[in-house]
N, CA and C atoms as a LAMMPS dump frame, in Angstrom:
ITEM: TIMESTEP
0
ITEM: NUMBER OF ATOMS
300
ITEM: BOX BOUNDS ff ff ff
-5.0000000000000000e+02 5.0000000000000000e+02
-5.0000000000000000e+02 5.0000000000000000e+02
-5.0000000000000000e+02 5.0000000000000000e+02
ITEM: ATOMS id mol type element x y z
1 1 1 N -309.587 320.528 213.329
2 1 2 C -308.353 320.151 213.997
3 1 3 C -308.628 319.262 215.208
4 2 1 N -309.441 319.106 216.192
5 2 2 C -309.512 318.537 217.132
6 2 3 C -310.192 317.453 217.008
7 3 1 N -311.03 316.876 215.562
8 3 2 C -311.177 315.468 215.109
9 3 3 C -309.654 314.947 215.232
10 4 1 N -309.197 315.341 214.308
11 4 2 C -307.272 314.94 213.87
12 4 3 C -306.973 314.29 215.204
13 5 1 N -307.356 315.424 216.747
14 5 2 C -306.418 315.333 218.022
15 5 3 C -307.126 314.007 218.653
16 6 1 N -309.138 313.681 218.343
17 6 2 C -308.933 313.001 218.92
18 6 3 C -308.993 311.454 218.033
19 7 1 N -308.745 311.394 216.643
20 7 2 C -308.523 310.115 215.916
21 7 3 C -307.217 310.002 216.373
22 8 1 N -306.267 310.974 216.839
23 8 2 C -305.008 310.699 217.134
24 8 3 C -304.777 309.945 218.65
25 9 1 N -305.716 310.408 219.306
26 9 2 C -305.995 309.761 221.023
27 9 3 C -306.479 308.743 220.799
28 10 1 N -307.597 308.324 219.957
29 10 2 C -307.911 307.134 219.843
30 10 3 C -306.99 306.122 219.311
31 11 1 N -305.926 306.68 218.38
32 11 2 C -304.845 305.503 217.872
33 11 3 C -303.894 305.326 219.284
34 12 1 N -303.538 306.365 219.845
35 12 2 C -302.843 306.378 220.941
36 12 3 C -303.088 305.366 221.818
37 13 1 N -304.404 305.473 222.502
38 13 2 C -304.655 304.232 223.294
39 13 3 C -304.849 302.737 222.886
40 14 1 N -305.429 302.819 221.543
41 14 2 C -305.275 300.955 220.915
42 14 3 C -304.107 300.694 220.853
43 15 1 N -303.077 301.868 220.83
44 15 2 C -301.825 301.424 220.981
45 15 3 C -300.977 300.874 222.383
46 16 1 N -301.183 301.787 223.446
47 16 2 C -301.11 301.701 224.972
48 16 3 C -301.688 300.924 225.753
49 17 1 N -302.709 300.165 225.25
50 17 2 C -304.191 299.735 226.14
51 17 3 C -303.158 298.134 226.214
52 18 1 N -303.168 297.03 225.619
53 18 2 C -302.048 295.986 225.624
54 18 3 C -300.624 296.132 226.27
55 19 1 N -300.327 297.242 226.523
56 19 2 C -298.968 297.071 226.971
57 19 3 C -299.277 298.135 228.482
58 20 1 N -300.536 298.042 228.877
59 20 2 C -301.027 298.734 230.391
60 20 3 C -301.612 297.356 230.999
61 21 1 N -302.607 296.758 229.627
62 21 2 C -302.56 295.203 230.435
63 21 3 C -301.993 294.442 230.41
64 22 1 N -300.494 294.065 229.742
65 22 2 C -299.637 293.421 230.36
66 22 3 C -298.653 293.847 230.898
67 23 1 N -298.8 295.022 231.587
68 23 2 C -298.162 295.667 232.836
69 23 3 C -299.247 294.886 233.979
70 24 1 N -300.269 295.653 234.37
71 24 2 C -301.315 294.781 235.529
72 24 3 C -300.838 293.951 236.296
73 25 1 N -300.27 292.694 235.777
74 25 2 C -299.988 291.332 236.621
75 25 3 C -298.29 290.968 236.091
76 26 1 N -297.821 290.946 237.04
77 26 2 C -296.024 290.481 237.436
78 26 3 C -296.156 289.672 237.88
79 27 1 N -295.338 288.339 236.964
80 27 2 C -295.274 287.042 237.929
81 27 3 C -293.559 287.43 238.749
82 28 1 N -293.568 286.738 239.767
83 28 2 C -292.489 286.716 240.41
84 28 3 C -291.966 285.068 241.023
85 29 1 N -290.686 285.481 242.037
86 29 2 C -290.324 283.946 242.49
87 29 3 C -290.389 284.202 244.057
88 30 1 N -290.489 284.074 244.625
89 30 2 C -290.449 284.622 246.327
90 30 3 C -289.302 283.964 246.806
91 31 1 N -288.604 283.976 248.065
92 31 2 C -287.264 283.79 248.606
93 31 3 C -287.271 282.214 248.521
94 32 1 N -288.512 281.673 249.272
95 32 2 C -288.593 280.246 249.388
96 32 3 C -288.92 278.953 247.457
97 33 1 N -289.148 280.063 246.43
98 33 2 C -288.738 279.635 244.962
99 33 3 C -290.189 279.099 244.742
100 34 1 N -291.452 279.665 245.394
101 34 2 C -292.898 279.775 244.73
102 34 3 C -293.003 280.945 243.749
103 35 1 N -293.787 280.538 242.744
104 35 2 C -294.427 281.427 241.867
105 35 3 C -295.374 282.281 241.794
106 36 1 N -295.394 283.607 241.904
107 36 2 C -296.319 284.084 242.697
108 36 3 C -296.922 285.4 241.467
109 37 1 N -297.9 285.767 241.332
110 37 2 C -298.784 286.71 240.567
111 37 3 C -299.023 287.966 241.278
112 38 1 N -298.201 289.353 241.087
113 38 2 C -298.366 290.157 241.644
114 38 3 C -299.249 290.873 240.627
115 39 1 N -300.344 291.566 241.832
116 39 2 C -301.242 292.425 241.029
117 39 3 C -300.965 293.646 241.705
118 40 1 N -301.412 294.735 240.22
119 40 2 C -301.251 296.227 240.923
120 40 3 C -301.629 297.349 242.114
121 41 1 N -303.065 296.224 242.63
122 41 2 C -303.157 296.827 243.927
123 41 3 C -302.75 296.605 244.608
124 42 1 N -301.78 296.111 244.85
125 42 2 C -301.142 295.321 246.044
126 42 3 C -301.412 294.084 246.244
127 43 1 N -302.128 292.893 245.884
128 43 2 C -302.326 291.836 246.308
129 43 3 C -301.995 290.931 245.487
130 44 1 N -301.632 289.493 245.473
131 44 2 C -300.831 288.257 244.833
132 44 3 C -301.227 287.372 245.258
133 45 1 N -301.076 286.102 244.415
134 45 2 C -301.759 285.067 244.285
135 45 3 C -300.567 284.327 243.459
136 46 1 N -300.875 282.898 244.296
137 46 2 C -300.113 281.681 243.884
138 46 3 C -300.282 281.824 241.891
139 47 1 N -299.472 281.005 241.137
140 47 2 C -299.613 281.024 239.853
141 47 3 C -299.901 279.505 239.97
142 48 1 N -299.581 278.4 240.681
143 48 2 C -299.761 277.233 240.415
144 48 3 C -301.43 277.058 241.598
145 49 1 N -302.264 276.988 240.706
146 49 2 C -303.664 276.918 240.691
147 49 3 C -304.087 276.292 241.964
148 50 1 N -303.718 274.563 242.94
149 50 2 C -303.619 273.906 243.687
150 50 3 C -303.423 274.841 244.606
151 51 1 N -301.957 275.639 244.823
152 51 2 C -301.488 276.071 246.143
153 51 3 C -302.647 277.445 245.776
154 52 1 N -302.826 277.969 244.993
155 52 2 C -304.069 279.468 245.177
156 52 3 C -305.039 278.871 245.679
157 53 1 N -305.529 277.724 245.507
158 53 2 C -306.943 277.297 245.767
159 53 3 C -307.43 276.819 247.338
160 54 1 N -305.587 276.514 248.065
161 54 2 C -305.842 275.742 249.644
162 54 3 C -305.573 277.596 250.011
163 55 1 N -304.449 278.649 249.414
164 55 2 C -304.65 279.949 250.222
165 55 3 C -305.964 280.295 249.875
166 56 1 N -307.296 280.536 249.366
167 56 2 C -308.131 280.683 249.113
168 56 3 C -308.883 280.333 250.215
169 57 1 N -308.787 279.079 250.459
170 57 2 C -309.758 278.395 251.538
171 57 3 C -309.152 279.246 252.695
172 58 1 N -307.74 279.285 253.152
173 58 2 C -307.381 279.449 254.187
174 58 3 C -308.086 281.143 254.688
175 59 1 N -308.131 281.973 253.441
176 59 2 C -308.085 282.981 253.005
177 59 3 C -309.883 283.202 253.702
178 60 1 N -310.362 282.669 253.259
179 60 2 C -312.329 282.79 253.612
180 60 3 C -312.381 282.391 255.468
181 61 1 N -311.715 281.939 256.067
182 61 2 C -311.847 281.732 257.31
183 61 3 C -311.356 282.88 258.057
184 62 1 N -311.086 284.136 257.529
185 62 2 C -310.811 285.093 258.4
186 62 3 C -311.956 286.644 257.716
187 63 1 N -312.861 286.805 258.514
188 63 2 C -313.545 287.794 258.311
189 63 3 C -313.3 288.967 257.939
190 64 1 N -312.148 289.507 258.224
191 64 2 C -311.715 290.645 257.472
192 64 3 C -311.441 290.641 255.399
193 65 1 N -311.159 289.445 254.976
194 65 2 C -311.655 289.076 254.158
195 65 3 C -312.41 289.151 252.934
196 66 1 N -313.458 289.228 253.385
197 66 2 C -314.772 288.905 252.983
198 66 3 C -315.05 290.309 252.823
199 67 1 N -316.086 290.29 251.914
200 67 2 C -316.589 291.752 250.629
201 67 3 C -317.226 292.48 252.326
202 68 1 N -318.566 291.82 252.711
203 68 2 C -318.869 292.983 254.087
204 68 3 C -319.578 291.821 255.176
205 69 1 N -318.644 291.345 256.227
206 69 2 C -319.336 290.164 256.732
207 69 3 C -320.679 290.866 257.613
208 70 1 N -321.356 289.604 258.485
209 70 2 C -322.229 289.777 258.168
210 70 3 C -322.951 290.606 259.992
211 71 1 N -321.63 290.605 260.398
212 71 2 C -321.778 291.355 261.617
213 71 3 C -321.504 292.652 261.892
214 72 1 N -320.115 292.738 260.391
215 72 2 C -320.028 294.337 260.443
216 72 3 C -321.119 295.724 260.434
217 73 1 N -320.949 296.825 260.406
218 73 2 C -321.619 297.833 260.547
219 73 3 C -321.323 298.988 259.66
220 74 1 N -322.141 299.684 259.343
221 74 2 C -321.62 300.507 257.765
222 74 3 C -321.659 300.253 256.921
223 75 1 N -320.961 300.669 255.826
224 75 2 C -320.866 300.611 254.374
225 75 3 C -322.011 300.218 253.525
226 76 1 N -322.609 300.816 253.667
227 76 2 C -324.297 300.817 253.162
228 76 3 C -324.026 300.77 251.785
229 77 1 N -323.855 299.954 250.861
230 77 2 C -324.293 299.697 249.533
231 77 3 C -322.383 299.818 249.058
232 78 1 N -321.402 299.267 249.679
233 78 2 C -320.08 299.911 249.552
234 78 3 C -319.691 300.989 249.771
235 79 1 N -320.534 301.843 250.434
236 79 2 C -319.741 303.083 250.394
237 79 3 C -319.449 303.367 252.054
238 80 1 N -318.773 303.933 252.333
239 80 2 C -318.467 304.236 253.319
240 80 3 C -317.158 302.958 254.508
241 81 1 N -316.943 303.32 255.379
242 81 2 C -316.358 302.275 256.105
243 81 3 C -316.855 300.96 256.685
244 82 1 N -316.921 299.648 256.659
245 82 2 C -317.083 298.708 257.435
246 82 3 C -316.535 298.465 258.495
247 83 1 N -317.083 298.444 259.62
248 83 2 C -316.537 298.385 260.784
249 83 3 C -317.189 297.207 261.517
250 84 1 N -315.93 296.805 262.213
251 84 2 C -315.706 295.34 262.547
252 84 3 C -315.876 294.984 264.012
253 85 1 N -316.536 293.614 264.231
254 85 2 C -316.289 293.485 265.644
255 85 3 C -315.296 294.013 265.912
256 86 1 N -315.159 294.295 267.735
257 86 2 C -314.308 294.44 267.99
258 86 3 C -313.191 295.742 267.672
259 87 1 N -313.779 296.539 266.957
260 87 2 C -313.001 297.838 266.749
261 87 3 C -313.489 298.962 267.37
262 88 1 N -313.131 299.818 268.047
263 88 2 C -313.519 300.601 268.854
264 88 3 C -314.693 301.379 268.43
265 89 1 N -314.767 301.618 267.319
266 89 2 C -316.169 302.695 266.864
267 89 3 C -317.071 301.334 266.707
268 90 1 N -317.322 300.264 267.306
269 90 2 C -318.17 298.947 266.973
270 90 3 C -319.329 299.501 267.938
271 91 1 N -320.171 299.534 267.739
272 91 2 C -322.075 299.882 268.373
273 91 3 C -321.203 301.224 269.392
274 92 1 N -320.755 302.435 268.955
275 92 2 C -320.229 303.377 270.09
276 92 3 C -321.383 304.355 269.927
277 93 1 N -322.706 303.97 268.686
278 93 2 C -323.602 305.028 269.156
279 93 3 C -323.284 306.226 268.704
280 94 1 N -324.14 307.497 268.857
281 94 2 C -324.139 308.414 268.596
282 94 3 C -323.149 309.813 269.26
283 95 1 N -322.826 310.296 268.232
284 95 2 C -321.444 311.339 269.317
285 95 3 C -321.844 312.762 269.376
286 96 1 N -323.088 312.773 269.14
287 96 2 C -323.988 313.989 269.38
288 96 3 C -324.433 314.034 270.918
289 97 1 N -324.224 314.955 271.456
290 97 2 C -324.003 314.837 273.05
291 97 3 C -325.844 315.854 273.689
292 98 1 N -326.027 316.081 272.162
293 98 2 C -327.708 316.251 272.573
294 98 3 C -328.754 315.262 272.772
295 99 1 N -328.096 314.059 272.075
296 99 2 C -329.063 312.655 271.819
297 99 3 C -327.918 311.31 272.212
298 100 1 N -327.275 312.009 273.776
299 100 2 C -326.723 311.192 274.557
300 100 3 C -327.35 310.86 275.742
């Protein structure tokens, strides 16, 4: 019986798997009548290739950005937090008040 359940899960998802990825990405129109590519994590992107490509550029000139720039602190191999100039836990050192 639980072959049956999972040849039945397996038809299930070849069935679901196409209509989860074309859920993923929503094009939309924004107020000002650009075309815009909403993705499911929250983030969007121009659909006309030109205007994605100058927000792109505009997009790399701000360090927050970027996968782990190159001043931040943390996130040792992705894991954990990156922390940024300028943010209060930035070089604050150790909070062990024996090895203060």
């Amino acid at each position: 019986m639980s072959r049956v359940n999972s040849v039945v899960a397996v038809l299930v998802l070849a069935v679901l798997m196409p209509v989860a990825a074309a859920q993923e990405q929503i094009e939309a129109t924004t107020a000002s009548g650009e075309k815009v590519r909403l993705h499911p994590n929250g983030r969007w992107e121009y659909v006309d290739t030109q205007k994605a490509a100058a927000a792109k550029v505009l997009a790399d000139q701000y360090p927050e950005n970027q996968l782990r720039p190159q001043a931040a602190q943390g996130c040792l191999f992705g894991i954990g937090r990156c922390i940024m100039p300028g943010d209060k836990d930035y070089n604050r050192g150790t909070l062990n008040p024996a090895k203060r």
